[in-house]
PyMOL Python script that loads the backbone (N, CA, C, O; Angstrom):
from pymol import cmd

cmd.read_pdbstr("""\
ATOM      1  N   UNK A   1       0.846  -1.176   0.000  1.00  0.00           N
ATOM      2  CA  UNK A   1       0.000   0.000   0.000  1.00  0.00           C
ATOM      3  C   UNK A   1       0.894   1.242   0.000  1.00  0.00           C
ATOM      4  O   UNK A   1       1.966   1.311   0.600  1.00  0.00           O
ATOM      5  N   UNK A   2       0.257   2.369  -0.849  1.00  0.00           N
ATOM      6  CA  UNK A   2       1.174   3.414  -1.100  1.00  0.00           C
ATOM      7  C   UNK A   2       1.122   4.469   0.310  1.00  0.00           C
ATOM      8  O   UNK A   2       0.009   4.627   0.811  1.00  0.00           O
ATOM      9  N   UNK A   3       2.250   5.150   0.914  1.00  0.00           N
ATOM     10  CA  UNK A   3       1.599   6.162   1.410  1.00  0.00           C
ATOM     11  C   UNK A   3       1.033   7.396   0.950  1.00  0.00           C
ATOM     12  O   UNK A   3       1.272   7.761  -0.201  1.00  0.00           O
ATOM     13  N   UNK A   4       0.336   8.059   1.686  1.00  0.00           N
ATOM     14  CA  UNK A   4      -0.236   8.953   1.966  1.00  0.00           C
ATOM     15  C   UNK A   4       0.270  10.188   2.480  1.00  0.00           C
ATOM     16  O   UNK A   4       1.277  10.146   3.187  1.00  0.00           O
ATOM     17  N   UNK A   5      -0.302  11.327   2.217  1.00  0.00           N
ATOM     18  CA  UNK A   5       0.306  12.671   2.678  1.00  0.00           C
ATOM     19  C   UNK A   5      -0.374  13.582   2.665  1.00  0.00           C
ATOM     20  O   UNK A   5      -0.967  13.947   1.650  1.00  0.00           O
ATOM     21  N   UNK A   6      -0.471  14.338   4.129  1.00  0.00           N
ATOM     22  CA  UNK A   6      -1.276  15.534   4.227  1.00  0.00           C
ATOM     23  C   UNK A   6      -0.801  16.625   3.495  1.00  0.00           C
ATOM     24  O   UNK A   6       0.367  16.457   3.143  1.00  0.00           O
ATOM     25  N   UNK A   7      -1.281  17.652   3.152  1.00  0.00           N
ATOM     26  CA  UNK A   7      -0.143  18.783   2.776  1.00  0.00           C
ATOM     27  C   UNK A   7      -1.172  19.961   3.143  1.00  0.00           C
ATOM     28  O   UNK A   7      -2.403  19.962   3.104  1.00  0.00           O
ATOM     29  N   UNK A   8      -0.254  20.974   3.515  1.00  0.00           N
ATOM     30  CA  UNK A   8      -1.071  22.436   3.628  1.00  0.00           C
ATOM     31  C   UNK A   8      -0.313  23.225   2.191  1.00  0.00           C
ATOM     32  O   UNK A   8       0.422  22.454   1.573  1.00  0.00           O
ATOM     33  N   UNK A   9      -0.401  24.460   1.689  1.00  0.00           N
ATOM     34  CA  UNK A   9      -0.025  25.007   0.436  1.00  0.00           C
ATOM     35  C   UNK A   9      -0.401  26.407   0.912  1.00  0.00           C
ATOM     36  O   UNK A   9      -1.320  26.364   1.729  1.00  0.00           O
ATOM     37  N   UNK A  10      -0.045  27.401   0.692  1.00  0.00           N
ATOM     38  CA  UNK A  10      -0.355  28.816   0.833  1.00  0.00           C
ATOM     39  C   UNK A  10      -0.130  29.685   0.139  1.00  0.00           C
ATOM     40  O   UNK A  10       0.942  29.753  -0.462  1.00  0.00           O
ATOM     41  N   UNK A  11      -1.129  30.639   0.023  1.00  0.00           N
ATOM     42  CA  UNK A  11      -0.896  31.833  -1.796  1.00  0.00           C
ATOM     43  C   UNK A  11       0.236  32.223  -1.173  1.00  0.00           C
ATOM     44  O   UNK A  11       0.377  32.510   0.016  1.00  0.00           O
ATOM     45  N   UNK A  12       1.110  32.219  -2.120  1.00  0.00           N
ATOM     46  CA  UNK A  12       1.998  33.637  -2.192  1.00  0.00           C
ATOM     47  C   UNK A  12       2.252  34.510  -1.555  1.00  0.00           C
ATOM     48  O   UNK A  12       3.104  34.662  -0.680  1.00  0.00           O
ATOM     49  N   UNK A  13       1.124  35.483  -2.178  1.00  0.00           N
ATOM     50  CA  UNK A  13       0.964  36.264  -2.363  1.00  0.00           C
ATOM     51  C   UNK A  13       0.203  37.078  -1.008  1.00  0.00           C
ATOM     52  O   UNK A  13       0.415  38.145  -0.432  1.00  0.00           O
ATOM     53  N   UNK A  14      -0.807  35.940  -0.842  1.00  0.00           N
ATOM     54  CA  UNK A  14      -1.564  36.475   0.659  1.00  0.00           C
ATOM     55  C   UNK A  14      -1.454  35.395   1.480  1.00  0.00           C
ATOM     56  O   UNK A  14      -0.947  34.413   0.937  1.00  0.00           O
ATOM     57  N   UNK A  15      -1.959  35.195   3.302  1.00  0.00           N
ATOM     58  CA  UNK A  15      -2.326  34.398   3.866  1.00  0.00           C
ATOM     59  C   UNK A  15      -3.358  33.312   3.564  1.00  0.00           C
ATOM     60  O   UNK A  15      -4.356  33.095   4.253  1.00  0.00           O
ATOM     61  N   UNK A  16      -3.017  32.678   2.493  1.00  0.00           N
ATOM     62  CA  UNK A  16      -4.600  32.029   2.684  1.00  0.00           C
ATOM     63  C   UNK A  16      -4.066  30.469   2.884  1.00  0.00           C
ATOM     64  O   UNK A  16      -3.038  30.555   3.555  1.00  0.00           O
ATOM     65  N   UNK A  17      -4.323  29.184   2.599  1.00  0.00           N
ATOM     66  CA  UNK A  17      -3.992  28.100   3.325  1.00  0.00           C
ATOM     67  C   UNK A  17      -5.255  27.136   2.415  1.00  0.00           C
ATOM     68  O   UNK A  17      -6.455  27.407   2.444  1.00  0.00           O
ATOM     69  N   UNK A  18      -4.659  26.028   1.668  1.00  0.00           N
ATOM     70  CA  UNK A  18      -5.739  24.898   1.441  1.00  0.00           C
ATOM     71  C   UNK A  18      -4.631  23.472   1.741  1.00  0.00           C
ATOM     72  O   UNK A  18      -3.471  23.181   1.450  1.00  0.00           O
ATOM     73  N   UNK A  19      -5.704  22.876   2.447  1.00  0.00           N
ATOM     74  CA  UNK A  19      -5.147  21.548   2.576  1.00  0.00           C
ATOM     75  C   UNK A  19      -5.591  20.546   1.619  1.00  0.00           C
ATOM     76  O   UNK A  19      -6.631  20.642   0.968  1.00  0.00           O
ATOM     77  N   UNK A  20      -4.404  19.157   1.532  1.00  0.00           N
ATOM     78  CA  UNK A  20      -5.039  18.626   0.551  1.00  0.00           C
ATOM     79  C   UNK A  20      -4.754  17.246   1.402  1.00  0.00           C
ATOM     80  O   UNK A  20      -4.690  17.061   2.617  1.00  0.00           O
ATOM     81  N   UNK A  21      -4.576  16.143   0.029  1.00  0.00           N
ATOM     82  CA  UNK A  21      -3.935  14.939   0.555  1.00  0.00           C
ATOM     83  C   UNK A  21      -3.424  14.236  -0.857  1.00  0.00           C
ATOM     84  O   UNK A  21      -4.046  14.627  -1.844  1.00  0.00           O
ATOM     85  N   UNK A  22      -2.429  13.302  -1.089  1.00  0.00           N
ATOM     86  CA  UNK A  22      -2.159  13.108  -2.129  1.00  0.00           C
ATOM     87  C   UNK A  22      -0.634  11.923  -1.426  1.00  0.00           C
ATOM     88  O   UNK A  22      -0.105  11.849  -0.316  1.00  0.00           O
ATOM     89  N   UNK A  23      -0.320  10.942  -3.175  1.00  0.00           N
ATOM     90  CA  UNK A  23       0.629  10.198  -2.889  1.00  0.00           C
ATOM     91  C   UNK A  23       1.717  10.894  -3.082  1.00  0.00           C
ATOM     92  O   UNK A  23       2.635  10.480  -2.374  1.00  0.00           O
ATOM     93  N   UNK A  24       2.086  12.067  -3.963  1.00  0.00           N
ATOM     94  CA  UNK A  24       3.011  12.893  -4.803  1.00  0.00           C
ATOM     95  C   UNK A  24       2.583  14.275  -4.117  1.00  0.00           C
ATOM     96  O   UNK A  24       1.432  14.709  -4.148  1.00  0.00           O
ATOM     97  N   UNK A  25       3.543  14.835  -3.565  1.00  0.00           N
ATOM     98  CA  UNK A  25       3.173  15.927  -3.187  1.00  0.00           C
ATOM     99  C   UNK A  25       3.655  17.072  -3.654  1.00  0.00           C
ATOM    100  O   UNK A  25       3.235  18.224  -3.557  1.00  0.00           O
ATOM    101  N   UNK A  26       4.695  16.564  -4.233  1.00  0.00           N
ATOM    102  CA  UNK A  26       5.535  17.556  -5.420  1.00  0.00           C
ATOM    103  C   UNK A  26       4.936  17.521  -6.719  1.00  0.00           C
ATOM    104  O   UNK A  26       5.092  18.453  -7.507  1.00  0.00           O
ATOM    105  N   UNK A  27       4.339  16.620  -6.959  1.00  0.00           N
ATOM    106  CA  UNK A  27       3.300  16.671  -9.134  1.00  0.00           C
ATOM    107  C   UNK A  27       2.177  17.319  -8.503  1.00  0.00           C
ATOM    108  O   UNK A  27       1.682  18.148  -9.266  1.00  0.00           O
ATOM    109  N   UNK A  28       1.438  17.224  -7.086  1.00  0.00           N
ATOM    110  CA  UNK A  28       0.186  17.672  -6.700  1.00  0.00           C
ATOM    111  C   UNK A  28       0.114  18.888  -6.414  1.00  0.00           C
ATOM    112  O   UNK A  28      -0.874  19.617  -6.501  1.00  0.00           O
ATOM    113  N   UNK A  29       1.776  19.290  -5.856  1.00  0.00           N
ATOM    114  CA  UNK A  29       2.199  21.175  -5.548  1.00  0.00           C
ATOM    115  C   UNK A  29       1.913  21.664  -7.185  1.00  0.00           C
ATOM    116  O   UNK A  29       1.145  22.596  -7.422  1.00  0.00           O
ATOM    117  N   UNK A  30       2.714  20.824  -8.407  1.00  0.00           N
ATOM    118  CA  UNK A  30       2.463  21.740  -9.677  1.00  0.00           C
ATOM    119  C   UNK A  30       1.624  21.703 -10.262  1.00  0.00           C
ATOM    120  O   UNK A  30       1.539  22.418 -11.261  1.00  0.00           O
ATOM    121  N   UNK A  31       0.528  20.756  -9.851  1.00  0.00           N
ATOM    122  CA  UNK A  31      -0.561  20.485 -10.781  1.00  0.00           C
ATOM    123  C   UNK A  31      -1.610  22.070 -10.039  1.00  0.00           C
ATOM    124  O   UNK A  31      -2.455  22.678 -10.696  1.00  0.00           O
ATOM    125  N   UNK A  32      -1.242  22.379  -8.674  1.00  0.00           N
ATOM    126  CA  UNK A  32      -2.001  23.384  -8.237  1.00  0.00           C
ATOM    127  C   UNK A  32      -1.282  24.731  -8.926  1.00  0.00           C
ATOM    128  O   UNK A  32      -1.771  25.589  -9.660  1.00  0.00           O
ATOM    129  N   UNK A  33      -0.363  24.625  -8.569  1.00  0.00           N
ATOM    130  CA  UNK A  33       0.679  26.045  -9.714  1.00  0.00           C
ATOM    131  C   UNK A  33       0.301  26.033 -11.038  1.00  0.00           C
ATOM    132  O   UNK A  33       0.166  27.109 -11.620  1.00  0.00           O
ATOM    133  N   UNK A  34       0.111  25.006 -11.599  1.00  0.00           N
ATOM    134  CA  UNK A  34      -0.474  24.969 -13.281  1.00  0.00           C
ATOM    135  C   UNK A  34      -1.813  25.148 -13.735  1.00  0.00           C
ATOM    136  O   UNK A  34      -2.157  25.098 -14.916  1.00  0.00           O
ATOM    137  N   UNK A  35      -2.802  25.429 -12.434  1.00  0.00           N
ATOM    138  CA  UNK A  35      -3.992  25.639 -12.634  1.00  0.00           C
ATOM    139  C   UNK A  35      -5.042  24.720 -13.124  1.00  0.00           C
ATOM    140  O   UNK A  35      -6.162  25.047 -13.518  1.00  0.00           O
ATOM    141  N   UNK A  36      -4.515  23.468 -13.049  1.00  0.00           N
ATOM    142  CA  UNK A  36      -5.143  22.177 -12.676  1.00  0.00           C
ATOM    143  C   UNK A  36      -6.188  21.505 -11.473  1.00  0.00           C
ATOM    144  O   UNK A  36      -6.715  20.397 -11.572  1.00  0.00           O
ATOM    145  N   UNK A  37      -6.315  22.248 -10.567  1.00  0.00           N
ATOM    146  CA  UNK A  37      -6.939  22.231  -9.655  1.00  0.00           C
ATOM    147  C   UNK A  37      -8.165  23.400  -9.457  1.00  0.00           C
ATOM    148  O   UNK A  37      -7.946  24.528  -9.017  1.00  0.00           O
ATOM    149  N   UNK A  38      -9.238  22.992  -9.791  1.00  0.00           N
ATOM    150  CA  UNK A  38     -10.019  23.400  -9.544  1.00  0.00           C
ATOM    151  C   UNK A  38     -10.246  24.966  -8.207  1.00  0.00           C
ATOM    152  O   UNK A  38     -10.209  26.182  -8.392  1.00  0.00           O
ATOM    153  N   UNK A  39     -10.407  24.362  -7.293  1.00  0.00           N
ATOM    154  CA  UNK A  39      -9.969  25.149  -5.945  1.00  0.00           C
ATOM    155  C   UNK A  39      -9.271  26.303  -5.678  1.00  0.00           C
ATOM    156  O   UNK A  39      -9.603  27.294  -5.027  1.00  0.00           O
ATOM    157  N   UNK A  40      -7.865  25.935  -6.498  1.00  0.00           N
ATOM    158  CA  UNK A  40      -6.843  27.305  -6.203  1.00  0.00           C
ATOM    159  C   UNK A  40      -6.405  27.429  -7.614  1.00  0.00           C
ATOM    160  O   UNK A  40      -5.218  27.754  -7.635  1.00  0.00           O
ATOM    161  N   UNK A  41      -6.981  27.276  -8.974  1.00  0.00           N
ATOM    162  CA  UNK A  41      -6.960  27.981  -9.893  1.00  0.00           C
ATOM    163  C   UNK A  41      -6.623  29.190 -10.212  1.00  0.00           C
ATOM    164  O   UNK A  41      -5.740  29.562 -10.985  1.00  0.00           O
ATOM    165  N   UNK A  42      -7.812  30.165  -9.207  1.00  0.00           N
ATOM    166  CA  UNK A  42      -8.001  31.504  -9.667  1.00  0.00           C
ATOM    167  C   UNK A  42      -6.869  32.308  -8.191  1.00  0.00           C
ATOM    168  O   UNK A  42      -7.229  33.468  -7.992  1.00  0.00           O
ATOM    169  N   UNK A  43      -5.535  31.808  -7.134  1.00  0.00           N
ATOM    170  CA  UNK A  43      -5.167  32.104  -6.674  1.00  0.00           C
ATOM    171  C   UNK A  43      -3.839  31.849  -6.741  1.00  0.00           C
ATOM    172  O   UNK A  43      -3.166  31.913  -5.712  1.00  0.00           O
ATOM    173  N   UNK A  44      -3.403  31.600  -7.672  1.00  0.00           N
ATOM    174  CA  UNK A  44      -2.166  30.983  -7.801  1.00  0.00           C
ATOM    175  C   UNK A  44      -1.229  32.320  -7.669  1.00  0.00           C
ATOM    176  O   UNK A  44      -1.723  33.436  -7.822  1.00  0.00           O
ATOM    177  N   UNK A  45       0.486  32.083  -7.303  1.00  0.00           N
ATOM    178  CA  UNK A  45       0.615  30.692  -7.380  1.00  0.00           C
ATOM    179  C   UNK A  45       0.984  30.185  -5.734  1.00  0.00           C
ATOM    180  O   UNK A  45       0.506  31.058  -5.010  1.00  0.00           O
ATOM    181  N   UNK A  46       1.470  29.401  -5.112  1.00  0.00           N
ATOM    182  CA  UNK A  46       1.244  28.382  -3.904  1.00  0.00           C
ATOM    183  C   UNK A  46       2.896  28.046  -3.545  1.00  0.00           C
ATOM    184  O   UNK A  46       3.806  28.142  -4.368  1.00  0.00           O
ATOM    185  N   UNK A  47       3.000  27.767  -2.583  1.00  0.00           N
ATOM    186  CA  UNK A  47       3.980  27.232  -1.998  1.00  0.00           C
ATOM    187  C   UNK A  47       3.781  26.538  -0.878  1.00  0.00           C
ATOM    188  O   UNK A  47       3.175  26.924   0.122  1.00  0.00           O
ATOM    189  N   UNK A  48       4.528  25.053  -1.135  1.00  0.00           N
ATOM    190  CA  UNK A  48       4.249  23.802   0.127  1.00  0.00           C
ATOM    191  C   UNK A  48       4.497  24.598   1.605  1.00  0.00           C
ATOM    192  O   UNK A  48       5.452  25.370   1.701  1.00  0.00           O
ATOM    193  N   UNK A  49       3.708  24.399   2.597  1.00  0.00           N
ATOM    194  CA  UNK A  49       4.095  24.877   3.562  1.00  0.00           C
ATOM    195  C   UNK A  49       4.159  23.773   5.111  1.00  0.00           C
ATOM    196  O   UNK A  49       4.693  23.826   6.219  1.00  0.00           O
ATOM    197  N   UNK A  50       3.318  22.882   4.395  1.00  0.00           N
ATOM    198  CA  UNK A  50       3.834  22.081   5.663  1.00  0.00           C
ATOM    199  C   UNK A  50       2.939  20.609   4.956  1.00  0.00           C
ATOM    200  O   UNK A  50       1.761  20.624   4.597  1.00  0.00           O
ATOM    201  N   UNK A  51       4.056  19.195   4.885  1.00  0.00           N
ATOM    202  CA  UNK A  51       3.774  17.990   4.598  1.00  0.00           C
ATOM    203  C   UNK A  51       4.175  17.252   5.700  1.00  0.00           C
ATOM    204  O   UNK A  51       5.168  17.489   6.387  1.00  0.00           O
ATOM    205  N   UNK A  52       3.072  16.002   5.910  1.00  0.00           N
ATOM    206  CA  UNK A  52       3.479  15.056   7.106  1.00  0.00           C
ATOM    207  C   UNK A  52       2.836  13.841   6.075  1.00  0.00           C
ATOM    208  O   UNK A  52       2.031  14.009   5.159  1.00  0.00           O
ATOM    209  N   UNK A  53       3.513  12.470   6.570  1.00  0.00           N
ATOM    210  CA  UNK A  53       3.566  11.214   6.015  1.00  0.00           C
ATOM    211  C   UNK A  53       2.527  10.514   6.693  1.00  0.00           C
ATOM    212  O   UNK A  53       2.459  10.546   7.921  1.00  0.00           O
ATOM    213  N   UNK A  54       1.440   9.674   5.761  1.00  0.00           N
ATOM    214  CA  UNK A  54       0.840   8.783   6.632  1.00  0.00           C
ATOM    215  C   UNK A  54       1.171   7.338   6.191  1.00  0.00           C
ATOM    216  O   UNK A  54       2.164   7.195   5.478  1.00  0.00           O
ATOM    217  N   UNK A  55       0.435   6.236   6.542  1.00  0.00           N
ATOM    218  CA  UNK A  55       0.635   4.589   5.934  1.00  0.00           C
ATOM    219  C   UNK A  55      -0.280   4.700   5.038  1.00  0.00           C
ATOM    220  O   UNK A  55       0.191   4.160   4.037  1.00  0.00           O
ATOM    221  N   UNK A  56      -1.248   5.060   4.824  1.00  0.00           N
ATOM    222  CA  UNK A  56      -1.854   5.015   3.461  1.00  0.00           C
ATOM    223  C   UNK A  56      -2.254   6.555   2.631  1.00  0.00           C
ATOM    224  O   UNK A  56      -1.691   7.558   3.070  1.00  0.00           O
ATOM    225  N   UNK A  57      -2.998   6.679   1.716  1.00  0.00           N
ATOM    226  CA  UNK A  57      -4.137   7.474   1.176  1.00  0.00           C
ATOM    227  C   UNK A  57      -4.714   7.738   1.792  1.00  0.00           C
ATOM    228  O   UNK A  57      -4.652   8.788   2.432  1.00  0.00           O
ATOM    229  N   UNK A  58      -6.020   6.392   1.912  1.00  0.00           N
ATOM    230  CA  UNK A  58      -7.205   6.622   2.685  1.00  0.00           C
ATOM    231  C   UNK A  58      -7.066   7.513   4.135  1.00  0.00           C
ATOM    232  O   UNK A  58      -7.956   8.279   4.506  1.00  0.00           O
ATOM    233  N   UNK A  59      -5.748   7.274   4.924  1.00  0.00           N
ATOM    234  CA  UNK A  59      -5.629   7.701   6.329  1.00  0.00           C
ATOM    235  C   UNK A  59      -5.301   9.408   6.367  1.00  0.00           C
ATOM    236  O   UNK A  59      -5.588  10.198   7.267  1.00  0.00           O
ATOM    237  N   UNK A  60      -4.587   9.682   5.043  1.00  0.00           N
ATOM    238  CA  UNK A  60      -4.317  10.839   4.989  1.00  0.00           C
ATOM    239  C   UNK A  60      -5.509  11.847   4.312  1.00  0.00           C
ATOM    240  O   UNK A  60      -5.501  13.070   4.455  1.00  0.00           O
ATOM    241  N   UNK A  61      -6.641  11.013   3.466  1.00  0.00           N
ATOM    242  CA  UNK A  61      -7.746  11.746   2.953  1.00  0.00           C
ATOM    243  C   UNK A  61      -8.516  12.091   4.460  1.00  0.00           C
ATOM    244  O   UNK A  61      -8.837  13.258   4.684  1.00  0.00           O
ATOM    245  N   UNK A  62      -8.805  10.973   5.520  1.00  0.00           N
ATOM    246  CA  UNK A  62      -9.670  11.082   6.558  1.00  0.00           C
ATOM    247  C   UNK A  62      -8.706  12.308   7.577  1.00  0.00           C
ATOM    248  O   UNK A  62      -9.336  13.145   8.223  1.00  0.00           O
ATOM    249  N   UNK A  63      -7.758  12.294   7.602  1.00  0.00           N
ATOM    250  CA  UNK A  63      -7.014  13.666   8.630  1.00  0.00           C
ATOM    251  C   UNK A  63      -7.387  14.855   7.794  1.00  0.00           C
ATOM    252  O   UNK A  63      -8.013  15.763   8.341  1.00  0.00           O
ATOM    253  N   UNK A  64      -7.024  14.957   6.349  1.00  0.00           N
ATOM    254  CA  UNK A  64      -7.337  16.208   5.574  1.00  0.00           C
ATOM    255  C   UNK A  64      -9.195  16.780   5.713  1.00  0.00           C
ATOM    256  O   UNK A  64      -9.669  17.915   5.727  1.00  0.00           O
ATOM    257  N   UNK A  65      -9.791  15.544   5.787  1.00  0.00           N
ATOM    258  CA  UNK A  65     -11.307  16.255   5.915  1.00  0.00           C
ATOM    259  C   UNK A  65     -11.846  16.740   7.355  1.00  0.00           C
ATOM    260  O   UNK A  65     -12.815  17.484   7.498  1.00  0.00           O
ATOM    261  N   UNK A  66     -11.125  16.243   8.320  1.00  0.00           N
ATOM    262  CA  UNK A  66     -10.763  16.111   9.837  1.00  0.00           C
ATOM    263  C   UNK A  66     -10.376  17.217  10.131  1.00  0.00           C
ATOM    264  O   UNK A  66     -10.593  17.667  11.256  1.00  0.00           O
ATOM    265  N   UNK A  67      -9.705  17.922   9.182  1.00  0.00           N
ATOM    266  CA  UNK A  67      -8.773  19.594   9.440  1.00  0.00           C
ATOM    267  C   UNK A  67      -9.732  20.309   8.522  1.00  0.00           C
ATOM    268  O   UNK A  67      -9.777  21.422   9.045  1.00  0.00           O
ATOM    269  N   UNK A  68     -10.627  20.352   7.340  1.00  0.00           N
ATOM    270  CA  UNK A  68     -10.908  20.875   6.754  1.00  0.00           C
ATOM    271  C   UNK A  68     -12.333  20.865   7.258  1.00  0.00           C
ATOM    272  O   UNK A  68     -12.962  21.819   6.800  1.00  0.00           O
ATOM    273  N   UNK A  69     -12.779  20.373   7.764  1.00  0.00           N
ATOM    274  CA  UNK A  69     -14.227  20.639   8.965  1.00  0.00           C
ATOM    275  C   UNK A  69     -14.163  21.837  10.197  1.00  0.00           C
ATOM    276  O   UNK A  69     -14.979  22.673  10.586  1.00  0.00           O
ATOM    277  N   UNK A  70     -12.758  21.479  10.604  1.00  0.00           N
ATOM    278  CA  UNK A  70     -12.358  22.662  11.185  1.00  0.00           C
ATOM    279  C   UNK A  70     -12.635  24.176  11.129  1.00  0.00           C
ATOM    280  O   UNK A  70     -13.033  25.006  11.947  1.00  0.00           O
ATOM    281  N   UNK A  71     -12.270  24.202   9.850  1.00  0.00           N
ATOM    282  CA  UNK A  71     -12.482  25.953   9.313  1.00  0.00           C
ATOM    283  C   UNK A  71     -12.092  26.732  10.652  1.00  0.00           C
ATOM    284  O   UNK A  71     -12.807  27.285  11.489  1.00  0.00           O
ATOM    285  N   UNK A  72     -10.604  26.571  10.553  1.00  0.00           N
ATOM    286  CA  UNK A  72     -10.156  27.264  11.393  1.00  0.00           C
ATOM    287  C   UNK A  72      -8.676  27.824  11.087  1.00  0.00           C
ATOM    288  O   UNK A  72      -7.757  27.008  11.147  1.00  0.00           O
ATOM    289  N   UNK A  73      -8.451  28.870  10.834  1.00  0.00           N
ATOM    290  CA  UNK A  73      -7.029  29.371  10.424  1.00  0.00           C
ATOM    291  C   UNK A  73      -6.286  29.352  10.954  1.00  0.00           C
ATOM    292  O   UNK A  73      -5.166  29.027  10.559  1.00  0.00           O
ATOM    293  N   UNK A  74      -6.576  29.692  12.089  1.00  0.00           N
ATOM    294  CA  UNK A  74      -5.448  29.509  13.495  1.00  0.00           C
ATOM    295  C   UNK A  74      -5.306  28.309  13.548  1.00  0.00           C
ATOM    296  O   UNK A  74      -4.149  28.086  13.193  1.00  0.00           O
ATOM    297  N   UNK A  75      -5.821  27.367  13.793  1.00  0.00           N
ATOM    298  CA  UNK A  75      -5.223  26.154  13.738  1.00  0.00           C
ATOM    299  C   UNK A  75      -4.582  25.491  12.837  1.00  0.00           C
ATOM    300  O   UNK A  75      -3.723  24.692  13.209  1.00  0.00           O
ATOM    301  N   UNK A  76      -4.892  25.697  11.242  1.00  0.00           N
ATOM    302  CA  UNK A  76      -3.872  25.537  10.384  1.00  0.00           C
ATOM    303  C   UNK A  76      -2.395  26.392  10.431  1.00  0.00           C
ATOM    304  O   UNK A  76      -1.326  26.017   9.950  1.00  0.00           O
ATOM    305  N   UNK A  77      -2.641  27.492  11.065  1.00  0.00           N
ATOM    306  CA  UNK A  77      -1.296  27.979  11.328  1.00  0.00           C
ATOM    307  C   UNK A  77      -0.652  27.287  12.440  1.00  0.00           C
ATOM    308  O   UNK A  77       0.419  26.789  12.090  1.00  0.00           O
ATOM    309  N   UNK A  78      -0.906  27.121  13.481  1.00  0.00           N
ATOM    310  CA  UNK A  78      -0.815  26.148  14.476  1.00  0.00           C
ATOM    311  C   UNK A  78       0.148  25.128  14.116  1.00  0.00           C
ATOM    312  O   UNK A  78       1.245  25.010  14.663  1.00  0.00           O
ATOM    313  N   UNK A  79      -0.341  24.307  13.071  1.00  0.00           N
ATOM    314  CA  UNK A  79       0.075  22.798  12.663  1.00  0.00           C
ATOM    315  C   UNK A  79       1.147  23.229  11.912  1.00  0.00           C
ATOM    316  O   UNK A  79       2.168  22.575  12.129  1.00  0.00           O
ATOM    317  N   UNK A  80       1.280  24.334  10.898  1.00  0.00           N
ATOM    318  CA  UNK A  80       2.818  24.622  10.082  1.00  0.00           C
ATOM    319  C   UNK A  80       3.759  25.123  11.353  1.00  0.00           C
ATOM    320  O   UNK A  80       4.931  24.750  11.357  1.00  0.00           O
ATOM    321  N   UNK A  81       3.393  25.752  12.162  1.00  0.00           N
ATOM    322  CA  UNK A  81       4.275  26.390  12.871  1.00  0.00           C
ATOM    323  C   UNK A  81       5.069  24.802  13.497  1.00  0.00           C
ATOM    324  O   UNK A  81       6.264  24.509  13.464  1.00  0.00           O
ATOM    325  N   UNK A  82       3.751  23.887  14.108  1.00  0.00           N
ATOM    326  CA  UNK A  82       4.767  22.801  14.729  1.00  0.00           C
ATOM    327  C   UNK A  82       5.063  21.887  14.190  1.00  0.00           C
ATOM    328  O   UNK A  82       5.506  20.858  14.700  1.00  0.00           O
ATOM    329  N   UNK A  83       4.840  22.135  12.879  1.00  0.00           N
ATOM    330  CA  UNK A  83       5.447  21.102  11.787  1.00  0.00           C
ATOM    331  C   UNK A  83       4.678  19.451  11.863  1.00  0.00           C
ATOM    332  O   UNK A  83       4.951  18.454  11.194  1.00  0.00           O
ATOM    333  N   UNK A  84       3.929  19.587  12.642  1.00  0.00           N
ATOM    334  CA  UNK A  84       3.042  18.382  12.658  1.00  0.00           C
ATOM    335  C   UNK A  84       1.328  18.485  13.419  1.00  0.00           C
ATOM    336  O   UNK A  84       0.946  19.363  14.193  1.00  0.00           O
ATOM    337  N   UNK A  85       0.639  17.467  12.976  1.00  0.00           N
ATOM    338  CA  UNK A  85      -0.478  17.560  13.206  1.00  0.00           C
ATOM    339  C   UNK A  85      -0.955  16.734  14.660  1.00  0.00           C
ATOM    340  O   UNK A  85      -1.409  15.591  14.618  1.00  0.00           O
ATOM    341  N   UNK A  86      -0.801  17.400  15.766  1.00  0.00           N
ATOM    342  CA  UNK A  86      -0.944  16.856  17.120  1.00  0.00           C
ATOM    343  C   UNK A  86      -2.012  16.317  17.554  1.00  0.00           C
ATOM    344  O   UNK A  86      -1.875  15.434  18.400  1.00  0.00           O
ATOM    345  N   UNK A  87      -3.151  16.625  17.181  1.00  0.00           N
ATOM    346  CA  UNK A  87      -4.361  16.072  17.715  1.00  0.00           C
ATOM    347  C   UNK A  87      -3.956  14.341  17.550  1.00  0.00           C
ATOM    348  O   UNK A  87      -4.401  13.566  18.396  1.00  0.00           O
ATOM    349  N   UNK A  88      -3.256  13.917  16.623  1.00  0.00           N
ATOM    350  CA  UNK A  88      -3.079  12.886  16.059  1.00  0.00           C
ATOM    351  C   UNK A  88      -2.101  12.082  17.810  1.00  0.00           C
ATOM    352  O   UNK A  88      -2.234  10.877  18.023  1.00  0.00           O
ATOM    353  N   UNK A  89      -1.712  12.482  18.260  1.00  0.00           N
ATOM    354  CA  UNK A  89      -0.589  11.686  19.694  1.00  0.00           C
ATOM    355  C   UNK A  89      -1.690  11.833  20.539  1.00  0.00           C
ATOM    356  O   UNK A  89      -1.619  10.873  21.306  1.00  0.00           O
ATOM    357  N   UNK A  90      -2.718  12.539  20.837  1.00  0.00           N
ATOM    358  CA  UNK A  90      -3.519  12.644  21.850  1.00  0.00           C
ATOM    359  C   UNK A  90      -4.073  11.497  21.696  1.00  0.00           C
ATOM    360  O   UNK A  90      -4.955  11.129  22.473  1.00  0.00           O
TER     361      UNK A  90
END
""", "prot")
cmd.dss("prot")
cmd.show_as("cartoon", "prot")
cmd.util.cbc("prot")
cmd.orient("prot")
């Protein structure tokens, strides 16, 4: 089984922050820079700002929707600042 990977990405240009999940996180950073992605199309362009490793896909799609229910900025800043996603050791 392949792993998995959370990733956060952030404009440029402004504060803004989308999380994703993906096996490639480097073809999935340019496919968002190339305007391939739906989502951050019209905000480009992006820079990785914080990736953590899971054992699969599936585990890293269920943390990404887990953070993205959230809707919370501060806490995505939170998680780049400590370079990992903590709720996860609790």
């Amino acid at each position: 089984m392949k792993s998995g990977f959370v990733y956060i990405i952030q404009r440029v240009e402004k504060d803004e922050f989308y999380i994703g999940s993906a096996t490639d996180v480097e073809k999935r950073l340019n496919q968002h820079n190339a305007g391939n992605v739906t989502a951050t199309k019209y905000k480009r362009p992006y820079k990785l700002a914080f990736c953590q490793k899971f054992e699969s896909l599936d585990e890293a799609k269920r943390i990404e929707r887990k953070i993205k229910n959230w809707k919370r900025k501060d806490w995505i800043i939170k998680i780049i600042k400590d370079g990992r996603i903590k709720f996860l050791d609790d």
